[in-house]
NULUM-674561 format. One record per residue: x, y, z of N, C-alpha, C in turn; residue in one letter. Coordinates in steps of 0.1 Angstrom, whole numbers, plus 2048, in hexadecimal, padded with zeros to 3 digits. Example, Ala and Ser with C-alpha at 12.3 -4.5 7.8 and 13.67 -1.06 7.14 Angstrom:
BEGIN
8847C784E87B7D384E8847DF84EA
8807EA8478897F584788180084FS
//
This chain:
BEGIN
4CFC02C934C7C0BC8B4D0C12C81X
4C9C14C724D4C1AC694D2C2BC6DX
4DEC33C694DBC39C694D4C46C5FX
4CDC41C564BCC44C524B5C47C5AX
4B1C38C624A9C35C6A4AAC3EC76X
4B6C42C764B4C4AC824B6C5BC82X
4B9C62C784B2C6CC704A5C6FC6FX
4A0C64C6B48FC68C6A48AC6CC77X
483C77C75477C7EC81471C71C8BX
470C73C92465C66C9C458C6DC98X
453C79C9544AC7DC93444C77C84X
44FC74C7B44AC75C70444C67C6EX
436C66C68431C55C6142EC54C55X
42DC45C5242BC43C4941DC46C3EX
420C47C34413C50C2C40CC45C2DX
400C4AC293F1C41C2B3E7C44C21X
3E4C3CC193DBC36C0C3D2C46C0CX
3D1C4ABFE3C5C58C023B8C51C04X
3B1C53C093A0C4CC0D397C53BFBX
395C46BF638CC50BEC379C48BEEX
377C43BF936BC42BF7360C4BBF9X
364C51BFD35CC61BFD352C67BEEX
360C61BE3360C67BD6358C59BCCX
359C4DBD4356C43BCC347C48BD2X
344C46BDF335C4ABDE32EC51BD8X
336C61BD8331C6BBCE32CC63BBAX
334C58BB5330C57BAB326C4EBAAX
327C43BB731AC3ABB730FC42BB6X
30DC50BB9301C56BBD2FDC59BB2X
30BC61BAA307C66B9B302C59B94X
30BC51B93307C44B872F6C43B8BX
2F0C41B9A2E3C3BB982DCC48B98X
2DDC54B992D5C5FB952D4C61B88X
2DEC5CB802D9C5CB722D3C51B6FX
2D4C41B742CFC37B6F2C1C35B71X
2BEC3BB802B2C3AB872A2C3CB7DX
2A6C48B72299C50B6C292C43B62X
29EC3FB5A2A0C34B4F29DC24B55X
2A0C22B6229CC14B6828EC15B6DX
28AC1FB6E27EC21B75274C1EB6BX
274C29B6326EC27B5426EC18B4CX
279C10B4E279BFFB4A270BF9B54X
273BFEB5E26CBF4B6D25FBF1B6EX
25AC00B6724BC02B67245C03B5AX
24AC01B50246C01B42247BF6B3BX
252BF1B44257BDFB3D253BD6B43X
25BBD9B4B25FBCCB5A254BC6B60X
24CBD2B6623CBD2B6E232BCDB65X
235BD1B56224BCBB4B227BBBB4FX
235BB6B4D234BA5B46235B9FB56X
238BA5B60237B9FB6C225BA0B6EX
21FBA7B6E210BAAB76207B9EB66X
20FBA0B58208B96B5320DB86B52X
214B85B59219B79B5D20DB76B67X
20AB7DB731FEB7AB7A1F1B7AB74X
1F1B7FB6D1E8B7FB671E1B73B5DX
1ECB6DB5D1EDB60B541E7B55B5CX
1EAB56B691E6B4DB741D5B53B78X
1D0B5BB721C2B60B791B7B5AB6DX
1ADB60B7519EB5EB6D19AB6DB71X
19BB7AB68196B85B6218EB87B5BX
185B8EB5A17CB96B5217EBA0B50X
188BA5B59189BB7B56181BC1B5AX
176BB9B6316ABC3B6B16CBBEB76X
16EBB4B7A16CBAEB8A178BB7B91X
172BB9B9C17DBBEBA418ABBABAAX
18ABABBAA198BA6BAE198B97BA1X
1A5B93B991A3B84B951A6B7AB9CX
1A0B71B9919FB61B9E1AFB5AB9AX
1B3B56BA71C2B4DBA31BDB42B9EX
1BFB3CB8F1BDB2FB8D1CDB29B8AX
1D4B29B8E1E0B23B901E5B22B78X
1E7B18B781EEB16B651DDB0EB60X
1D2B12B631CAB0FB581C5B14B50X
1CEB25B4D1CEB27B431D6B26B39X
1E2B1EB3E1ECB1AB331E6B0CB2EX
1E0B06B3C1DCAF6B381D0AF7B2BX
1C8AFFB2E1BFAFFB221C5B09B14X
1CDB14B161D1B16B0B1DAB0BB04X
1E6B04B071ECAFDB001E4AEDAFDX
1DDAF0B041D2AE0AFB1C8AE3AF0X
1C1AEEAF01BAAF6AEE1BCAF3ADBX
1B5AF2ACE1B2AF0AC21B7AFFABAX
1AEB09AC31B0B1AAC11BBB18ABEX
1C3B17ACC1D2B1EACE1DAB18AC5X
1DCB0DAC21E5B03AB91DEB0AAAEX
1D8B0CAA81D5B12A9D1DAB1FA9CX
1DBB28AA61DFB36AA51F0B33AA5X
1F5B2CAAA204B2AAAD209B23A9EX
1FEB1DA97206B18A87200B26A7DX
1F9B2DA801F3B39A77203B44A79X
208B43A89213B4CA8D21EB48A84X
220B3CA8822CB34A7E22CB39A6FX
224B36A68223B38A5E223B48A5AX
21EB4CA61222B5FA5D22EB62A60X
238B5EA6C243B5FA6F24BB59A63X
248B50A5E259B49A5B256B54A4AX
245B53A44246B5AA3924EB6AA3AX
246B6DA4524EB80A4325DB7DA46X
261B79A4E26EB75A53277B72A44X
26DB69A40278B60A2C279B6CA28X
26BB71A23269B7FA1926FB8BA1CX
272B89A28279B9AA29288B9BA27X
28FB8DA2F29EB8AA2729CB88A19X
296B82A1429DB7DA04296B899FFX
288B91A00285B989F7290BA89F9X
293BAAA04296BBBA0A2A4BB0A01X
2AEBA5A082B9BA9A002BABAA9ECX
2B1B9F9E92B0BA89DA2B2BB69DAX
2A3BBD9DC2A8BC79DC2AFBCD9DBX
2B9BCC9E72C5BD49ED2D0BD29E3X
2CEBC69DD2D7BC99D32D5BCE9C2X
2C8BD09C32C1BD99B82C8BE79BAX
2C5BEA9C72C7BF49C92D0BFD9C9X
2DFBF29CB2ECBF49CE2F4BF49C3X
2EBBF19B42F0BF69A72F3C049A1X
2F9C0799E2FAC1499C2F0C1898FX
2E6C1D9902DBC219882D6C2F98CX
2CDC329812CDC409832BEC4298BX
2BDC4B9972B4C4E99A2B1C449A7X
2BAC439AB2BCC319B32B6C3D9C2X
2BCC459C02BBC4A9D02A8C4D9D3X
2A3C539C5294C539C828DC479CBX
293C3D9C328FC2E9CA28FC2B9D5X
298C2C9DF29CC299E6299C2E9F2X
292C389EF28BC419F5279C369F8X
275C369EA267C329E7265C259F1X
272C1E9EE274C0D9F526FC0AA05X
278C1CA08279C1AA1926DC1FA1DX
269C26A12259C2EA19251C27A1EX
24FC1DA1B240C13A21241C0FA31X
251C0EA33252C0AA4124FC18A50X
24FC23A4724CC2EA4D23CC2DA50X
236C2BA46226C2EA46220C26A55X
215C27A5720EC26A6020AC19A5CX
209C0AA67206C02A611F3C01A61X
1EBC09A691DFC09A651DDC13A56X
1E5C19A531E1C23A441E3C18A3BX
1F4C0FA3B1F4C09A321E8BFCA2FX
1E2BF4A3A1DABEEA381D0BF3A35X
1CABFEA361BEC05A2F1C0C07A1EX
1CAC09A1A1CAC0DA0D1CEBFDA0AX
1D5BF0A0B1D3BE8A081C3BDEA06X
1BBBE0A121B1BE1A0F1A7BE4A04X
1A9BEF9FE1A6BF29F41A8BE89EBX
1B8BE69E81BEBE29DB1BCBD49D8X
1B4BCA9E81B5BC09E91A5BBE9E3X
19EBC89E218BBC89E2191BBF9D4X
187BB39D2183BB19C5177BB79BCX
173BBC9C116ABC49B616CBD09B4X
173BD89BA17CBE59B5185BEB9B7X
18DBE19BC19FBE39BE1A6BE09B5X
1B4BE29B51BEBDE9AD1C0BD59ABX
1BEBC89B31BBBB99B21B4BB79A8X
1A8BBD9A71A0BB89991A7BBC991X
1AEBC398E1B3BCD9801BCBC297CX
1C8BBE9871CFBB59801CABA997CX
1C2BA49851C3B919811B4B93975X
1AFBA09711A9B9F9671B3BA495BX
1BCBA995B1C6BA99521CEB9E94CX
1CCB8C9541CEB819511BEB7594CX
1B6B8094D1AAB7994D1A5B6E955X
1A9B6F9671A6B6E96E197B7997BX
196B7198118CB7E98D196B7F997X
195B8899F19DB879AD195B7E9B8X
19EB799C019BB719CD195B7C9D7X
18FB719E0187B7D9EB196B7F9F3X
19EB879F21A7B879FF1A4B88A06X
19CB8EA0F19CB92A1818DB8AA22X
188B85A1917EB7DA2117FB6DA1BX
186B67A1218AB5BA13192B58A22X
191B4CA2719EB48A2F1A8B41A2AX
1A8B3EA1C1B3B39A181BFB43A10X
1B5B53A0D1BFB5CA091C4B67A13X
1BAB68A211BDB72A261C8B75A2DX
1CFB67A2D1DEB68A371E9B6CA2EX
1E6B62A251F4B6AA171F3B7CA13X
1E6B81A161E5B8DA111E7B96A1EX
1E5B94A2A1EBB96A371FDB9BA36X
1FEB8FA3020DB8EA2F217B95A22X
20CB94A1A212B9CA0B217BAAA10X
20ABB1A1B209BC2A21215BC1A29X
216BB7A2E21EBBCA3C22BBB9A38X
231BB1A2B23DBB4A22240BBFA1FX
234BC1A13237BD1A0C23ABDCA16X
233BDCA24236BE8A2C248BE1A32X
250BDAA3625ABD9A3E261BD5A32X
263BD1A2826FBC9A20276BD3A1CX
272BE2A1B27ABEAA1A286BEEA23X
282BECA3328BBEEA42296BE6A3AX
28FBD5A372A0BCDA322A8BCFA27X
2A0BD5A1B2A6BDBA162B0BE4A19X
2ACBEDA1C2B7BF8A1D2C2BF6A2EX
2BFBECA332CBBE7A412D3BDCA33X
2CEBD4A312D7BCFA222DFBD5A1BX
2DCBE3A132E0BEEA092EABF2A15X
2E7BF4A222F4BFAA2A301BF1A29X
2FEBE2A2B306BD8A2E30FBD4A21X
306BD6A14310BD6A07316BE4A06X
312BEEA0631DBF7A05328BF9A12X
32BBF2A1C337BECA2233EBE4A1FX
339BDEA1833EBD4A0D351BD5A0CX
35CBCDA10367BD4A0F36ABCE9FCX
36FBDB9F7370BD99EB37CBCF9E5X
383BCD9EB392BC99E738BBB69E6X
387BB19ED37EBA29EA377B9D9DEX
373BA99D8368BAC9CB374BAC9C2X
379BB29C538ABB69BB38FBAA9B5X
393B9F9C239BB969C438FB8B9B8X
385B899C237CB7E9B937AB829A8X
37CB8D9A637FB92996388B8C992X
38DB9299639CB8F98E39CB8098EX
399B7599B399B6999A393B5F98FX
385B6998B37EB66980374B5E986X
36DB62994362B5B996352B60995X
34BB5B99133EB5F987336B69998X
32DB69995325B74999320B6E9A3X
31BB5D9A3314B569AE31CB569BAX
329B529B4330B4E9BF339B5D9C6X
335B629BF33DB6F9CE331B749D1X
327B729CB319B749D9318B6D9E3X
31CB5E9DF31BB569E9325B529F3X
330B559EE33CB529F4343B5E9FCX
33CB679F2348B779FB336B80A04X
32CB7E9FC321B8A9FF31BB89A0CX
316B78A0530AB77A11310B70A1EX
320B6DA1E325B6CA2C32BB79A36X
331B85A2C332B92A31325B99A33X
318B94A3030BB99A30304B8FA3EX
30BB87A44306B83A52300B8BA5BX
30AB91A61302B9CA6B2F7BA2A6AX
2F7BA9A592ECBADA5A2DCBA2A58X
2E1B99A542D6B8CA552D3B8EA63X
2DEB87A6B2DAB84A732D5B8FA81X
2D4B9CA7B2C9BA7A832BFBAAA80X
2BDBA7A712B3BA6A6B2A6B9EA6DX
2AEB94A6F2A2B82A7229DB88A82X
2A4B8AA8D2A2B8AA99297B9AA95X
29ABA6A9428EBADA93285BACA8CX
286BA1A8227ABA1A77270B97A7CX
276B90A82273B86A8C269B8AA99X
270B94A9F266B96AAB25BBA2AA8X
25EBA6A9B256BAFA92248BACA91X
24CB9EA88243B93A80237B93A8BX
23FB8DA9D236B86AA6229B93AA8X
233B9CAA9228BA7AAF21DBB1AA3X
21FBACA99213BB1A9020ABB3A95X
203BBFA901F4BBFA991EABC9A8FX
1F1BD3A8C1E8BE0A841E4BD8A72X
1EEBD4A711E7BD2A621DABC6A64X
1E0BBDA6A1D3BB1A6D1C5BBBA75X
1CABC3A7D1BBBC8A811B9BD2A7BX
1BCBD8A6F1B4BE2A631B0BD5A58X
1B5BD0A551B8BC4A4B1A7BB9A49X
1ADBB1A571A1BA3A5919DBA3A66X
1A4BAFA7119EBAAA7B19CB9BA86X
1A9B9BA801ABB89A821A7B81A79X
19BB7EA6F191B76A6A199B75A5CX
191B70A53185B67A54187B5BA5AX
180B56A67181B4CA6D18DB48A76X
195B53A7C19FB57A801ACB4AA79X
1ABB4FA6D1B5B4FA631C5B51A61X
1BDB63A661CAB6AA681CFB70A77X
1CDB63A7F1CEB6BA8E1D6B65A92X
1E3B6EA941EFB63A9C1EFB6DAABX
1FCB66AB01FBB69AC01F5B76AC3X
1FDB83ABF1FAB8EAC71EBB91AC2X
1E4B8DAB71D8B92AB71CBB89ABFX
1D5B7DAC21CDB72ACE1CBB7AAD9X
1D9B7EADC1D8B88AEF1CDB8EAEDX
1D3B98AE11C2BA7AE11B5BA0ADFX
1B4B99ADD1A4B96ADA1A2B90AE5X
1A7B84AF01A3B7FAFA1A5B88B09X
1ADB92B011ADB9EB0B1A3BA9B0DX
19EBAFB01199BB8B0018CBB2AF8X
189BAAAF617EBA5AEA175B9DAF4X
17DB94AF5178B86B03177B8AB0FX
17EB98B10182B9AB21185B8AB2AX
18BB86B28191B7CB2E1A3B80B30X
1A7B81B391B3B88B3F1BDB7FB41X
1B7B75B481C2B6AB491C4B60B38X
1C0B60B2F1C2B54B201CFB63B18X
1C5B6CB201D1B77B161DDB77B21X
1DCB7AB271EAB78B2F1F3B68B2CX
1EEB5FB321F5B4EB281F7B56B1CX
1F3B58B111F8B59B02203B5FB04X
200B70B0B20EB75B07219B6DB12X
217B6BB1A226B66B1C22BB5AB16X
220B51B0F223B4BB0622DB4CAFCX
22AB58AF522DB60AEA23AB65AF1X
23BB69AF8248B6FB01252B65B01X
24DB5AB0425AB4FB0725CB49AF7X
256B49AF2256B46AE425FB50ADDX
260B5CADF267B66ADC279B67ADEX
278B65AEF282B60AF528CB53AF0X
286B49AF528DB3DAEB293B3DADBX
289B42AD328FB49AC629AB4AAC7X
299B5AAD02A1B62ACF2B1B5CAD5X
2B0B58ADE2BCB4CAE62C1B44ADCX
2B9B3EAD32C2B35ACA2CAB39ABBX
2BFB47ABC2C5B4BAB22D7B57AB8X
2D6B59AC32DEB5BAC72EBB52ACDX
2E8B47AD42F1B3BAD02F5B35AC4X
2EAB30ABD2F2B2DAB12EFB2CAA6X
2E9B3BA9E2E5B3DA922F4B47A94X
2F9B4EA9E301B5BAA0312B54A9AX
311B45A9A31BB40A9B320B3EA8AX
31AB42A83316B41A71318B4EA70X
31CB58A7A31DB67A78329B69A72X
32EB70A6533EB78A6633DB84A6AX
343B85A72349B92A76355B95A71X
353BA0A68363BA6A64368BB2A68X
//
């Protein structure tokens, strides 16, 4: 034995780890006392609608009977065979990819109208974003108006080329374009000005460089703009996107789905076979329809549209 070892106390031992689980508990308690109010609120406001209409998808409802009928997927089997539904899924398509084009290419024009140094630019800019604020049942009321051919603004113009105006709104061959004109004018401003944010981050010393190199105006839009202007594309496409799906107030001030459900894509399918049809289970299949349609999008565009992304 050295003698250290034999110096030391017999009484004395070796130290022992402090215990802190006492204190780890104390914060598990805090973290889910604060998480608890906010999960609850998701559980029952999110979670619970698309789970109970998931069952719902599987039933035969009317919305008076007191319990629904399990019919297992024959409401998927007859929606996806169904003439209607293929019709309402190319009406969707085609509103989607238009607002979706229009609101990128038109809001970024714009944004670079905007980003000119001109005088009075800030009142503009102001006027641009205003439409996305408005109410989308006000805006479609006063479009309404403008679309009347016998006393709207429509007449004024296409009799200013010595033309008549089109029935917009009760043709079926104009009422989806004119659907779509409203529901531009009210959001192309949102892209506008998320654009106008993304060019004035713009790093300046690139713009410098391509000067001095002597390259024309196309190519440092295309070469330096619209690949530092990714990001915001690609947040843009994905909310304009699930924007687009869920339209609902201007079509129902507007056409009400018609003429000859024209202008009726998914989410105005759910409300009417929900609330119109009372049929519980064809609206339940749509929306989760429309859900996984959403989902998928959204997955590929996050695999590999994200992959075309610069991040600088």
């Amino acid at each position: 034995m050295s003698t250290l070892e034999a110096a030391r106390p017999a009484t004395e031992q070796p130290a022992t780890p402090v215990r802190r689980k006492p204190k780890r508990a104390r914060e598990y308690l805090t973290f889910a006392a604060l998480v608890a109010p906010n999960f609850i609120l998701l559980a029952v406001f999110s979670y619970w609608p698309v789970i109970y209409n998931a069952y719902l998808s599987l039933t035969s409802w009317n919305l008076i009977a007191p319990t629904p009928t399990f019919v297992g997927l024959e409401n998927y089997q007859e929606l996806l065979t169904g003439h209607e539904f293929r019709e309402v899924l190319l009406t969707t398509v085609i509103f989607v990819v238009g607002i979706v084009g229009g609101s990128l290419v038109l809001g970024l024009g714009v944004a670079l109208l905007l980003n000119q140094k001109l005088k009075g630019r800030g009142v503009v800019r102001t006027m641009v974003f205003a439409p996305h604020v408005l109410s989308g049942a006000a805006v479609g009321l006063a479009w309404v108006f403008i679309f009347d051919p016998n006393y709207g603004l429509s007449r004024v113009a296409f009799s200013a080329i010595g033309q008549s105006s089109p029935s917009w709104l009760t043709d079926s061959g104009w009422a989806l374009p004119a659907v779509m004109i409203v529901y531009l004018w009210k959001n192309v401003g949102f892209s506008a000005i998320v654009y106008l944010a993304g060019l004035q981050g713009m790093p300046k010393d690139l713009y410098e460089s391509a000067s001095l190199d002597g390259a024309s105006a196309w190519t440092v839009f295309r070469r330096i703009t619209l690949p530092l202007l990714s990001p915001v594309t690609f947040f843009l496409m994905i909310t304009t996107i699930i924007s687009s799906f869920q339209a609902f107030d201007v079509i129902a001030v507007m056409t009400d789905g018609g003429p000859g459900g024209s202008t009726t894509i998914l989410s105005w399918y759910v409300y009417e076979k929900g609330f119109s049809d009372f049929e519980a289970g064809p609206a339940g299949a749509g929306a989760i329809v429309m859900f996984v349609i959403l989902l998928v999008i959204t997955l590929l565009q996050t695999r590999y549209v994200e992959r075309k992304v610069h991040y600088r």
